[in-house]
C-alpha positions in Angstrom: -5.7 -94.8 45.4 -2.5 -93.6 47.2 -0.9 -90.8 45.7 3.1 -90.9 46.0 4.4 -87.6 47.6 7.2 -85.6 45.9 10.2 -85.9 47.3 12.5 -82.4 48.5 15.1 -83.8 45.2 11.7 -83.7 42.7 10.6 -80.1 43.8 13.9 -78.9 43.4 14.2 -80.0 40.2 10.6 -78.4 39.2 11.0 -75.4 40.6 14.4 -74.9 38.7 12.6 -75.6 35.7 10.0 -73.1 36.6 12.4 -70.6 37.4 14.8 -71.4 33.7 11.3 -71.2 32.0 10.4 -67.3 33.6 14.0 -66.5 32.9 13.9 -67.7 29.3 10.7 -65.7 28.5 12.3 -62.7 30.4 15.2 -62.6 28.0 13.1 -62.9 25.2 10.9 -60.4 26.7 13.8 -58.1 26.6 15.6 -59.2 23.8 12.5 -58.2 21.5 11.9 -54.4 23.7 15.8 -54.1 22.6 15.3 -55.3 18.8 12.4 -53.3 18.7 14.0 -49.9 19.9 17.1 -50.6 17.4 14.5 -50.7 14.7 12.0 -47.4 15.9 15.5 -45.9 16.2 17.0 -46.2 13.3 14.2 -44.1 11.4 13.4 -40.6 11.8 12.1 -38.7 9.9 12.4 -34.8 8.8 9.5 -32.0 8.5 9.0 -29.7 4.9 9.4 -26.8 7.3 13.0 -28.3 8.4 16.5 -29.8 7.7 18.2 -32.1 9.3 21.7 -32.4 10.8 23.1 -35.3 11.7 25.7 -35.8 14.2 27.9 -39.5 14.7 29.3 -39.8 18.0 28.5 -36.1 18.7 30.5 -34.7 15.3 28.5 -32.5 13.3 28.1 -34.0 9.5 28.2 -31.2 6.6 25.4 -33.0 5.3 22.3 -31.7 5.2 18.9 -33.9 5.7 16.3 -32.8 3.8 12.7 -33.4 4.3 10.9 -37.1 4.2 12.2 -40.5 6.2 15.3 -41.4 7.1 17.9 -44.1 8.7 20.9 -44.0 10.9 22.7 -45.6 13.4 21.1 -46.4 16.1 23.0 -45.0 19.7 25.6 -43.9 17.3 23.7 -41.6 15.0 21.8 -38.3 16.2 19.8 -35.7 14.4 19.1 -32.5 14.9 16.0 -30.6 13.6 16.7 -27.4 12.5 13.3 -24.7 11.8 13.8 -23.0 8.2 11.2 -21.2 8.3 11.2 -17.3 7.9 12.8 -16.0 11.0 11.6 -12.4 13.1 12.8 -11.1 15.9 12.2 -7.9 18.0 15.4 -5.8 19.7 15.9 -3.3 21.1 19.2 -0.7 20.9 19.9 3.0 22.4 22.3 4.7 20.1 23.7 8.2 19.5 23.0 10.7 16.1 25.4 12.6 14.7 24.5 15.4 16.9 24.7 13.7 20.0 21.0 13.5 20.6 20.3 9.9 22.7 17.6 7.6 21.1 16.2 4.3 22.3 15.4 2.4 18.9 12.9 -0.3 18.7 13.4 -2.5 15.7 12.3 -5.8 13.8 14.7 -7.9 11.7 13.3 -11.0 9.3 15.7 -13.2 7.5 15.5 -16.6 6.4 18.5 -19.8 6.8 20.5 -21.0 3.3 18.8 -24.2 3.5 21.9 -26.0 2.3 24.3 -24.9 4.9 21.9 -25.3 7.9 24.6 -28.1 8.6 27.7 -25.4 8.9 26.1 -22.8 11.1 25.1 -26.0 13.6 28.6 -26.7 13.4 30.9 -23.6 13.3 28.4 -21.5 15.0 25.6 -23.2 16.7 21.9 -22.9 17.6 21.9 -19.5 19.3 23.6 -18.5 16.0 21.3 -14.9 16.4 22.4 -13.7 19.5 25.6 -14.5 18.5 25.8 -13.2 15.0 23.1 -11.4 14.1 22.4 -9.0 17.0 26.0 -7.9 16.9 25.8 -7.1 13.3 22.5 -5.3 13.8 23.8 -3.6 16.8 26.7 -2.4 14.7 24.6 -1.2 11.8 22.3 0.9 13.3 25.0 2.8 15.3 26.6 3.3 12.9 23.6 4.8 10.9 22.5 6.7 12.9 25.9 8.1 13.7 25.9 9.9 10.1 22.4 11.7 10.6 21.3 14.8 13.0 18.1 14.1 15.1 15.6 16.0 12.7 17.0 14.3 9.8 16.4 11.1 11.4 13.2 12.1 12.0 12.0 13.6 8.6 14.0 10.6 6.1 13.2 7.8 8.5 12.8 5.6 5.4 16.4 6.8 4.2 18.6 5.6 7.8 16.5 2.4 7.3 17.0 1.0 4.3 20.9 2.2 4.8 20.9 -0.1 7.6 19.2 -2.8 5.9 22.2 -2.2 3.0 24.6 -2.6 5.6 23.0 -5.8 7.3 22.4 -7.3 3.6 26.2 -6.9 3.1 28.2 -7.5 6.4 25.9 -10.8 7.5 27.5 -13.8 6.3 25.6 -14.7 2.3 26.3 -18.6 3.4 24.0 -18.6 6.3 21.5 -15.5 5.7 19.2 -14.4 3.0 16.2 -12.2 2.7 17.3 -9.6 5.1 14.6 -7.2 5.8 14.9 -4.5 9.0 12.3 -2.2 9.9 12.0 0.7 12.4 9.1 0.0 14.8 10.0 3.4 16.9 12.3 5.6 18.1 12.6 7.5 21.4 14.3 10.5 21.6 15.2 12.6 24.7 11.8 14.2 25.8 13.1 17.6 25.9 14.2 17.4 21.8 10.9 15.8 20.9 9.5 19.0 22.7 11.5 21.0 20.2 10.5 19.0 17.4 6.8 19.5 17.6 7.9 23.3 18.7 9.2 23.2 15.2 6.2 21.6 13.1 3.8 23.9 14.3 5.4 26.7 14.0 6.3 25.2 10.3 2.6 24.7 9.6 1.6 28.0 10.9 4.1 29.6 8.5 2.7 27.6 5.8 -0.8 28.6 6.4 0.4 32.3 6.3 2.0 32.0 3.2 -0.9 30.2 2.3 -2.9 33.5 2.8 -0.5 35.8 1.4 -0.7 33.7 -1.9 -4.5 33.8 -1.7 -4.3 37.7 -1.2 -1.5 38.2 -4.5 -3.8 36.3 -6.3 -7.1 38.2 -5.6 -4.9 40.9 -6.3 -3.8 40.0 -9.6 -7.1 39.2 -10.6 -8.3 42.4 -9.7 -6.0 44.1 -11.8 -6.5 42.0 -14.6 -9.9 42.9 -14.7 -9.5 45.7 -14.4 -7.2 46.4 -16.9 -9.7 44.5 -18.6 -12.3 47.3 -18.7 -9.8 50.0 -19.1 -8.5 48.4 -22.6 -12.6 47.8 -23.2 -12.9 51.2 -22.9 -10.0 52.5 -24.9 -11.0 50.6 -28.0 -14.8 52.0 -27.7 -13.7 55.4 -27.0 -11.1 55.2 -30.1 -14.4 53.6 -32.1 -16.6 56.5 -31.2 -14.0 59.3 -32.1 -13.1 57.6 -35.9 -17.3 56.9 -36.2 -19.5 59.3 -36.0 -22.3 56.9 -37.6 -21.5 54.8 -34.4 -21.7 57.6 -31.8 -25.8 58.2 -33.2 -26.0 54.5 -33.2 -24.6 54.8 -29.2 -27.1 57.7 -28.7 -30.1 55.9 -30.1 -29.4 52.7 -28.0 -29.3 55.0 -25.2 -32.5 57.3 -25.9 -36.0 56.2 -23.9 -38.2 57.6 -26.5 -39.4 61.0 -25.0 -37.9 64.5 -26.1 -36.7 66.5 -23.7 -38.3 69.5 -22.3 -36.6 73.3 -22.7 -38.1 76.5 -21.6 -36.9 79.6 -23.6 -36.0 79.7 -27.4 -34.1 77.4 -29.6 -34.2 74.5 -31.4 -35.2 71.1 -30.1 -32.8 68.3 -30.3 -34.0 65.3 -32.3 -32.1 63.6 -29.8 -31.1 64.0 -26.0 -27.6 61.5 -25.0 -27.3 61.4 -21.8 
């Protein structure tokens, strides 16, 4: 059996039916990949340890996005995740006291976000929002501080300067972004020179301590002394005063003191019953 051959005008035509076939499945190929990345990107969803802020066509929404799934606009919609977690961050200053002593301070600040205006500070201030606003105000604060104190008080009411920089954090940072302000001093570095003096001054505080510590101990041996002895004196008094209005007592005292043997006396007289001694 002869087989017909296709003719140039019949494989045209198939190959062009071929090719609208490949084509078709291509743009459904494409179509779904498209439908499919509308619909993965129209949800998001937002952390318990976040908040959300949601931007259309770049424009920062007040609204805040709180934790759980979500939808928006896909290519139109985008959403920022903001960390609300407690935040702590190490700085360092150099500042001057009162008494122009220089001092390299190394410090830790914690503070937390208003959850509910996460939204405002994307938008008026932005997301380096602590070197722009808090380090400034804790810059301020601690020279400040530190500006009202000598060195050595610094030194001896450390806790004092801090919590007054703490106040002054806790009232100059803005209450609609920040909350739980805490500040601690880590260290501070004074000049080597006045930390030489310093200790200078503690030792020879503590050996001035220890000596009055010793002339105490000595007063008071002292003043027991006397009082005991003063003691015995008044002891004495009374007995003496009992023996010279008792004569009863002063045999009873010679008795108590006699050993039982008469005493022995060469020549005449009489012979004591009793010998005191």
């Amino acid at each position: 059996m002869n087989l017909k051959p296709y003719t140039d005008m019949e494989r045209n035509i198939n190959n062009q039916s071929a090719g609208k076939t490949a084509l078709k499945w291509t743009l459904r190929g494409i179509a779904i990949f498209f439908a499919l990345l509308v619909v993965f990107s129209s949800f998001y969803t937002v952390k318990s340890t976040e908040r959300g802020v949601l931007s259309t066509f770049g424009r920062i929404q007040d609204r805040v996005i709180g934790d759980g799934l979500h939808f928006k606009i896909p290519f139109v919609q985008t959403v920022k995740h903001v960390n609300i977690q407690q935040k702590k961050f190490d700085g360092k200053e150099n500042s001057y006291t009162r008494d122009v002593q220089t001092s390299e301070v190394d410090y830790t600040i914690n503070y937390d976000l208003v959850k509910d205006n996460v939204a405002k500070l994307m938008k008026n201030v932005g997301e380096d929002y602590h070197n722009r606003i808090v380090v400034p105000y804790v810059r301020s604060a601690l020279k400040e501080s530190f500006g009202n104190f000598a060195a050595t008080h610094i030194v001896e009411n450390r806790d004092k300067v801090r919590r007054q920089i703490e106040d002054k954090l806790r009232t100059t940072l803005s209450k609609e972004y920040f909350t739980n302000i805490h500040f601690q001093l880590v260290n501070i570095d004074f000049d080597d020179q006045f930390e030489t003096a310093i200790k200078e001054k503690q030792v020879a505080e503590q050996n001035a301590l220890k000596a009055k510590n010793v002339t105490v101990q000595i007063e008071e041996q002292a003043k027991q002394t006397r009082i005991k002895a003063e003691a015995e004196a008044e002891a004495m008094r009374i007995k003496a005063t009992a023996l010279e209005r008792n004569q009863k007592l002063v045999e009873y005292e010679a008795v108590q003191k006699w050993n039982g043997e008469l005493p022995q006396y060469v020549g005449s007289g009489s012979i004591p019953f009793i010998n005191i001694k």
